[in-house]
N, C-alpha and C positions, 0 to 999 in steps of 0.2 A: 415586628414579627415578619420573618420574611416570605415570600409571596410561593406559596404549593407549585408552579408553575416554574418559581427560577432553580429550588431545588430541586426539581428533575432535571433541570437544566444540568448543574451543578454534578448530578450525580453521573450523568451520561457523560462530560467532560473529564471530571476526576476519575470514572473506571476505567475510557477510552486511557487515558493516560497511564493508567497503574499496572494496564494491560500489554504497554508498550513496555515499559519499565522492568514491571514483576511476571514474566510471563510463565516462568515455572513456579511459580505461589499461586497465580491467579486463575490459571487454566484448566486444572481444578477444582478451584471454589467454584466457577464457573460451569465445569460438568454436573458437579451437583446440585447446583441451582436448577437447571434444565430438567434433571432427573425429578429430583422433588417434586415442581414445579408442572409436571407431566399429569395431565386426567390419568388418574387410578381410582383406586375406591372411593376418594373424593374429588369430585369435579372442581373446577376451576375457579368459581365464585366461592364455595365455600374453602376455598385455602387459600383465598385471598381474604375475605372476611377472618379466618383465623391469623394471618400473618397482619393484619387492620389490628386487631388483638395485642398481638406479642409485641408489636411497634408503639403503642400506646404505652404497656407496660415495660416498657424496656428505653422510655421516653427518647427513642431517634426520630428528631424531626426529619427527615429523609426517607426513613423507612415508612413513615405515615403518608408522605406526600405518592411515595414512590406503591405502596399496597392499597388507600383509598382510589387513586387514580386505576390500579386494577383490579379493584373490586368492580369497581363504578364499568369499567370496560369491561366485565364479565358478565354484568346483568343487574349485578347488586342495584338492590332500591337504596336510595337514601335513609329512610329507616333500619334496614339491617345492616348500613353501617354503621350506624349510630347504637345499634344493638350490641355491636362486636365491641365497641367503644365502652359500654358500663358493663360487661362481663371482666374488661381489663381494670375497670374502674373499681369491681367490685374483689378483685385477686391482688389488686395494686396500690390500691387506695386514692387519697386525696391527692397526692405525684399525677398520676395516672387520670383523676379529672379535669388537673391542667391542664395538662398534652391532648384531651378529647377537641379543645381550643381548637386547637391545630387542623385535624380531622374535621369541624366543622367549618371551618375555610376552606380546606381543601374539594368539599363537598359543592362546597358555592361557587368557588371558582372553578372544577370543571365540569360542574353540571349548566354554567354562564357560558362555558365556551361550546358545547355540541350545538 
């Protein structure tokens, strides 16, 4: 299983590149990221807890490393990501309690590293 730490890695290397490459594709997906992504009627922890969620159920190891790591930077406790984890669990199923795996490494390793 590979390590919540190198696929952020990974993921900041493959967009830097995809953003060289695909700049009218990516620029963007990238404005709406920011938009979304923007405190509105919900704050910052809980739309990262939601996208901890959808990344579970939609089983992208990336997107789990890449949403627990900002959940966990927005304030989120360790339990309410673990919380975000069996509502995916429970919309997703047995898939989706796999990929919690993941999330639960992710939690240990960057709550080992602050």
């Amino acid at each position: 299983m590979e390590e919540p730490k190198q696929l952020l890695r990974d993921i900041g290397k493959n967009l830097v590149e995809l953003q060289k490459q695909y700049p009218k594709q990516m620029q963007p997906f990238s404005s709406f990221l920011k938009s979304v992504e923007e405190k509105g009627a919900l704050d910052t922890k809980t739309k990262e807890l939601i996208s901890v969620s959808l990344s579970i159920a939609t089983r992208c190891k990336w997107c789990i490393a890449f949403h627990v790591k900002n959940a966990l930077d927005a304030g989120a406790a360790s339990d309410e990501v673990m919380e975000a984890c069996f509502v995916a669990v429970l919309m997703a199923g047995g898939p989706a309690l796999m990929y919690t795996q993941l999330a639960v490494k992710a939690i240990e390793e960057f709550k080992r590293s602050d």
